[in-house]
C-alpha positions as CSV (number, residue, x, y, z in Angstrom):
1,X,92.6,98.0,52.5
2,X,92.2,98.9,56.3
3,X,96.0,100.7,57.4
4,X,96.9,100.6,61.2
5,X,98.7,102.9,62.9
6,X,100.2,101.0,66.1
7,X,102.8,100.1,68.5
8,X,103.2,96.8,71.0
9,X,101.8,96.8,74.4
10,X,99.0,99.8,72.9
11,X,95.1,100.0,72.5
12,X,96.3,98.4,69.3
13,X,96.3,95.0,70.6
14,X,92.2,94.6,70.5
15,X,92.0,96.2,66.6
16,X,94.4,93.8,66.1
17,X,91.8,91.2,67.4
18,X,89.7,92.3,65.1
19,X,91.1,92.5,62.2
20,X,92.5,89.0,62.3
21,X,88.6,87.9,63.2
22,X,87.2,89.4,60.3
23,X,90.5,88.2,58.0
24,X,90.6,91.4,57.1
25,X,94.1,92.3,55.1
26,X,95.2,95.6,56.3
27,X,99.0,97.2,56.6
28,X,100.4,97.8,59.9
29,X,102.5,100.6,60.9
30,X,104.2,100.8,64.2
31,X,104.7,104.6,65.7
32,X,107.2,104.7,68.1
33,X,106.4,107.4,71.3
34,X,107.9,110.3,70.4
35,X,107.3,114.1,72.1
36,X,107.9,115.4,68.6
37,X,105.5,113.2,66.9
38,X,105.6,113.3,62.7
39,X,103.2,116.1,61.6
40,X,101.9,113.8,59.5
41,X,100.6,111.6,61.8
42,X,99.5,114.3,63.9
43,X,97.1,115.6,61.1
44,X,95.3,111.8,61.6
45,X,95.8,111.6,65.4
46,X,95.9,115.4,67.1
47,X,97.2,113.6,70.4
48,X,99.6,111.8,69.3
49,X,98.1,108.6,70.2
50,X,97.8,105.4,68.9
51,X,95.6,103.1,67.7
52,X,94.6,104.6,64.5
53,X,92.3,102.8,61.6
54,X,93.1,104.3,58.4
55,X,89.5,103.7,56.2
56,X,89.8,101.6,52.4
57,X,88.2,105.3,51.4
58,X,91.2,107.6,53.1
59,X,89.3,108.6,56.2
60,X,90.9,108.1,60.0
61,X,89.5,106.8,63.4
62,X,90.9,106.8,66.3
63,X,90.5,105.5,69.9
64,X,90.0,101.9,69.9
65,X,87.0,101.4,71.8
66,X,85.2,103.7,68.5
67,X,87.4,101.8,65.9
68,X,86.0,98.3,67.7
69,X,82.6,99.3,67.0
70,X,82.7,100.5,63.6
71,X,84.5,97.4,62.8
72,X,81.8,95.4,64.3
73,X,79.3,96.9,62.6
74,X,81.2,97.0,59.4
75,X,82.1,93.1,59.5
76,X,78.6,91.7,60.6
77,X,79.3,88.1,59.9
78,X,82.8,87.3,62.1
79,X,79.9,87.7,65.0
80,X,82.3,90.7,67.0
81,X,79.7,92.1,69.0
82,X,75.7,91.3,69.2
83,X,74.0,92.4,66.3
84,X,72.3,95.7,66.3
85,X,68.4,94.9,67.8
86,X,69.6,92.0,70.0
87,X,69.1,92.3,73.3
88,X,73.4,91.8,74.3
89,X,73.5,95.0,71.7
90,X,73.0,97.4,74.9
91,X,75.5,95.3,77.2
92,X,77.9,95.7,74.6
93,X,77.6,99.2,74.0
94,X,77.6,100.0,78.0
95,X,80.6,98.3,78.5
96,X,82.5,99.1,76.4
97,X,81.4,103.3,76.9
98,X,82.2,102.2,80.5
99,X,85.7,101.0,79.6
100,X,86.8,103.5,77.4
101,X,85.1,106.3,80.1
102,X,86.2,105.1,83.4
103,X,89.4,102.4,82.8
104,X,91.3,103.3,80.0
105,X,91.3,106.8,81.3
106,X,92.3,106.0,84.8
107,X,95.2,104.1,82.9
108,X,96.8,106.7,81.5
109,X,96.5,108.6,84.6
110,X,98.9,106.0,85.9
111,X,101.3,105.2,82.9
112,X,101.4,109.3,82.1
113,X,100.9,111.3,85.6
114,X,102.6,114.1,85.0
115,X,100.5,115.1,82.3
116,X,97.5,115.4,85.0
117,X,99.7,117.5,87.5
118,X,101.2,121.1,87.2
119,X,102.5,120.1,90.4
120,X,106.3,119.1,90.4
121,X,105.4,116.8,93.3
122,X,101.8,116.0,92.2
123,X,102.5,112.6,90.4
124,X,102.4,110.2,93.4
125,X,99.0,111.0,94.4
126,X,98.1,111.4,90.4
127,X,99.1,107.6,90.1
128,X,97.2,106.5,93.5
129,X,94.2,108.3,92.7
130,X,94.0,106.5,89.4
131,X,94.6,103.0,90.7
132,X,92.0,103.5,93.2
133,X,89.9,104.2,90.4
134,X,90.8,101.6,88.3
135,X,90.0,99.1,90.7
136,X,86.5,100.7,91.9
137,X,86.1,100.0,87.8
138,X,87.5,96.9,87.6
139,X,85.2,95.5,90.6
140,X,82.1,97.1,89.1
141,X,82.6,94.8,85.6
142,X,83.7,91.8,87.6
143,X,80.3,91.7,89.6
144,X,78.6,91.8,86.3
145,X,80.5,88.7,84.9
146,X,78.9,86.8,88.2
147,X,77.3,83.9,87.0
148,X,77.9,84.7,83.4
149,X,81.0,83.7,80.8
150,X,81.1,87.1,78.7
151,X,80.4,90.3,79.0
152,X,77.7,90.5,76.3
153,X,75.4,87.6,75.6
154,X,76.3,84.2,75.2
155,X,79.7,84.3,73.5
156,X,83.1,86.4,72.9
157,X,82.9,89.7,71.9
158,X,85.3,92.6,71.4
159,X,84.0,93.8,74.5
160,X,86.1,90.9,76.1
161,X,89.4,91.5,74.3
162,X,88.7,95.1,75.2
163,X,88.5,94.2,79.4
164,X,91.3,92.0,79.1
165,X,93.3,94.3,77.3
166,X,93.2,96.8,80.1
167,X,93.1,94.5,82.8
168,X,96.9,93.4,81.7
169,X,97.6,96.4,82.2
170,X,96.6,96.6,85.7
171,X,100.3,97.6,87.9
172,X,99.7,94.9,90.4
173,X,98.2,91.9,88.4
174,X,98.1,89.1,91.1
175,X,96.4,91.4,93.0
176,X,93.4,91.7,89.8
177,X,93.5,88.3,89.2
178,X,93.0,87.1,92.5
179,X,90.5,90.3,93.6
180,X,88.4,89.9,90.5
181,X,87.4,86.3,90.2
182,X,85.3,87.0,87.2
183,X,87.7,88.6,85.3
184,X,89.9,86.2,85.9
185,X,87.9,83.1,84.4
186,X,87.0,85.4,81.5
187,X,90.9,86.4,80.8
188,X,91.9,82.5,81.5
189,X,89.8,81.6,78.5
190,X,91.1,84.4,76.4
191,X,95.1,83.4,77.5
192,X,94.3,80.0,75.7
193,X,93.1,81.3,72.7
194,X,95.4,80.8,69.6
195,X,94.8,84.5,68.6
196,X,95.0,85.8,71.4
197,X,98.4,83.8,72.2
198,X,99.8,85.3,68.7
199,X,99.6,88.3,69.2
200,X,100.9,88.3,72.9
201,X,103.8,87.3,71.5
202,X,103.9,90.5,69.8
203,X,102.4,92.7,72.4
204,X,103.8,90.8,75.6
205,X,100.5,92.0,77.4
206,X,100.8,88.7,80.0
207,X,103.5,86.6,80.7
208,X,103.2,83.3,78.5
């Protein structure tokens, strides 16, 4: 049995996903934020971050973009991400390296600025520089959904729980929504799935 490591509103939301889309039975355990984190959890996560995918053989994985993946290629019939050989298969793996690269990290720039700043007075510009990033990110995915419904071939993938995923997070969200048009009509369809409106109600990642 898979084992989760987790809290709400975290990268955890998109495992989440995809557990429930391969009905896969796994435990969950939410870690609360802590500066003096359990040892034992840091021997599985060294930075004291969650998601982590605890393995049925004992092993651990962490960030969620790898633990997305390895589930997709581990579950090959719930359909998570273009199978390996198919052409989507590269536009799957670019995007969501470019996610995990450029947003995510611009993200927690944002949410945890004094960690990038020895400089008592150093968060503000921390936090502007990484909004400005995440939108030059942001804009760059939204002009590849032009004319186009997912991010990766024909139908939903990870990849698009993954974008939406961050782009809740986004501090100025009628600003993204209205800026990124394609994004938009992509996260519209995911707000009225029935998974993905479960486990909002967990996460609170949009309004409902």
């Amino acid at each position: 049995m898979y084992k989760l490591y987790t809290r709400p509103g975290s990268g955890g939301f998109v495992v989440e996903a995809a557990l429930a889309l391969i009905d896969a039975p796994f435990q969950q355990i939410d870690v609360p934020k802590s500066e003096a984190p359990d040892p034992a959890f840091l021997a599985i996560s060294p930075l004291n971050q969650v998601p982590v995918l605890t393995l049925p053989d004992g092993r651990s994985v962490t960030e969620s973009a790898a633990i997305c993946i390895l589930l997709a290629e581990r579950h090959p019939q719930a359909g998570l991400a273009p199978a390996a050989g198919a052409p989507a298969r590269a536009e799957f793996l670019r995007w969501m390296a470019f996610m995990s690269s450029v947003l995510y990290p611009a993200m927690l720039r944002l949410y945890y600025a004094h960690r990038y700043t020895t400089d008592a007075e150093g968060t503000k510009a921390v936090k502007q520089a990484a909004v400005a990033e995440m939108d030059r990110g942001f804009a760059v995915v939204d002009a590849a959904l032009r004319n186009r419904d997912w991010l990766a071939g024909d139908r939903m993938s990870l990849a698009d729980i993954y974008l939406v995923m961050l782009v809740a997070w986004h501090p100025d969200i009628d600003m993204a929504r209205a800026a990124w048009p394609g994004i938009e009509r992509l996260w519209a369809r995911l707000r009225e799935h029935p998974l993905m409106k479960t486990l909002n109600t967990s996460h609170e990642m949009w309004p409902a």
